[in-house]
C-alpha positions in Angstrom: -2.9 11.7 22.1 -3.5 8.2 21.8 -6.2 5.9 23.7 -5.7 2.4 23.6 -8.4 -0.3 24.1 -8.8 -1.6 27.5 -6.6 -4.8 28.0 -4.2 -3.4 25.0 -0.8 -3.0 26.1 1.0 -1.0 23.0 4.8 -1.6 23.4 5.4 1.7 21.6 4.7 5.2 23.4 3.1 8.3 21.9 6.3 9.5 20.2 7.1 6.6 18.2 3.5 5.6 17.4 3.7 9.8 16.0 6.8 9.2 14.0 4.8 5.8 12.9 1.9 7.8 11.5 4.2 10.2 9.7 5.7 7.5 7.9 2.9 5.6 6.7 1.1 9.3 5.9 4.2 9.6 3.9 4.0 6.1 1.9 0.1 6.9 1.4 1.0 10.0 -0.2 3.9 8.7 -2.0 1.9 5.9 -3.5 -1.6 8.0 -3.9 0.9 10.5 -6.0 2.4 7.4 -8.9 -1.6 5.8 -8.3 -3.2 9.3 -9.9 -0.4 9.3 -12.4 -1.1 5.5 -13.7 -4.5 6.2 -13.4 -4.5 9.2 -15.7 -2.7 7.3 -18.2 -5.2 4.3 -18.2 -8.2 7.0 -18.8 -6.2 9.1 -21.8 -5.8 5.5 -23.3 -9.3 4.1 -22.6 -11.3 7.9 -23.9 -9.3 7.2 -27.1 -10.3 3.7 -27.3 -14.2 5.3 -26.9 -13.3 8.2 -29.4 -11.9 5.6 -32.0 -8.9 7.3 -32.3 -6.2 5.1 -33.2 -3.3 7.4 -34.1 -1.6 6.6 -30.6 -1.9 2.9 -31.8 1.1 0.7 -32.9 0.5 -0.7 -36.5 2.2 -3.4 -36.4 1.1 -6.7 -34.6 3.9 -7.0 -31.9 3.8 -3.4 -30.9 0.0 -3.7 -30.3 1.1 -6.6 -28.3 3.1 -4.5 -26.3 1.0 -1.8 -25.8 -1.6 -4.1 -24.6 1.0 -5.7 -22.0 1.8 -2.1 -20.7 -2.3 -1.1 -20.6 -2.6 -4.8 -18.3 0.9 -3.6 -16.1 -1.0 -0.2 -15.5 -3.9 -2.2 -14.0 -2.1 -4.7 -12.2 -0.2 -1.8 -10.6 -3.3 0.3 -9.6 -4.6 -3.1 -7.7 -1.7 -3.6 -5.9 -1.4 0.3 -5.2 -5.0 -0.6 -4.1 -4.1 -3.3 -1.9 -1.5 -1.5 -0.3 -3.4 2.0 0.4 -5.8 -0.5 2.7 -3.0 -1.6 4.2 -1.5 1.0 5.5 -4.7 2.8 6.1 -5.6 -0.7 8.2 -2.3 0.0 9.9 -3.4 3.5 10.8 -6.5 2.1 11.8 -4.5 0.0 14.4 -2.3 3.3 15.9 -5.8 4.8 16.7 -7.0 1.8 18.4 -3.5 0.4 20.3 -2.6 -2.6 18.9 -0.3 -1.2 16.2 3.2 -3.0 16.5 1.7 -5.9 18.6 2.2 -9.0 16.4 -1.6 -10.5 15.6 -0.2 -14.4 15.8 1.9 -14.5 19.2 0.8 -11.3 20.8 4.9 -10.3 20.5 6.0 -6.6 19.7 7.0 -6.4 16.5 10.7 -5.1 15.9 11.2 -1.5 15.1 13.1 -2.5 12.1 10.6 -4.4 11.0 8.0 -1.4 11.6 10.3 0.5 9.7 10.7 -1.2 6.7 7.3 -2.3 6.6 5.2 -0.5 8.6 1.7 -2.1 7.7 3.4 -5.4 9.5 0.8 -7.4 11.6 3.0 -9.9 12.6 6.5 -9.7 14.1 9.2 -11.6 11.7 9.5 -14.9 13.7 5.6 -15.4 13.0 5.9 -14.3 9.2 8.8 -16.4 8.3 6.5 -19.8 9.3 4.1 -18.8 7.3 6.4 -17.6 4.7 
C-alpha cells in the first residue's frame, strides 16, 4: 500500500497510483530493452576500433562520414535513454512518497491524460505550457 508524507494530499487513490506504476515499469523496461541493444552495438564497434580491425569500415570518405554520424546518434540516444530512465525512476520515486500527479509549480493535480501520456510529468499542462 501506499504511505504518503504528512501534509501530502495525493489526488490519485491506490488503484490508479498501481496502474501508474505498471505503466512507467513498463516504459523502463521498454526503454532499458532498445538501451542494451544500442549499447551493445556501440561496444562491438568500439572492441573493433581497440582490435584494429577495420573490415567493418567504409572505405570511402563519405561512408566513414556516415558511420561516424550513426556511432554519435547511438550516443546521443543512450543519453537521452539515460535522462529518461531518471525520470521515470524520479517519478516512481514520487508514487512511494505521495506527491506523484501533484503539479510541483501550482500544487494542482495533474490531468490523467496528461499522466498518461507522460507519466514522469511534474507539472500539470497549464504550468508547462508557460514555461514552454
Amino acid at each position: 500500500m501506499y504511505r504518503l508524507r504528512k501534509g501530502v494530499h495525493t489526488v490519485l487513490d491506490a488503484k490508479e497510483l498501481e496502474y501508474f506504476e505498471k505503466l512507467i515499469r513498463e516504459r523502463r523496461e521498454q526503454i532499458l530493452e532498445t538501451h542494451e541493444e544500442v549499447q551493445d552495438e556501440i561496444r562491438k564497434e568500439t572492441q573493433k576500433d581497440a582490435a584494429g580491425d577495420l573490415s567493418a569500415y567504409s572505405v570511402h570518405m563519405p561512408d566513414q562520414g556516415t558511420d561516424a554520424m550513426s556511432r554519435e546518434m547511438g550516443f546521443q540516444l543512450v543519453g537521452r535513454e539515460d535522462k529518461y530512465l531518471k525520470h521515470l525512476d524520479d517519478a516512481l520515486a514520487r508514487i512511494k512518497d505521495g506527491t506523484f500527479g501533484i503539479c510541483k509549480s501550482c500544487g494542482k493535480e495533474i490531468g490523467r491524460k496528461r499522466l498518461e501520456a507522460v507519466p514522469n510529468a511534474t507539472e500539470c499542462i497549464e504550468c508547462k505550457s508557460k514555461r514552454s
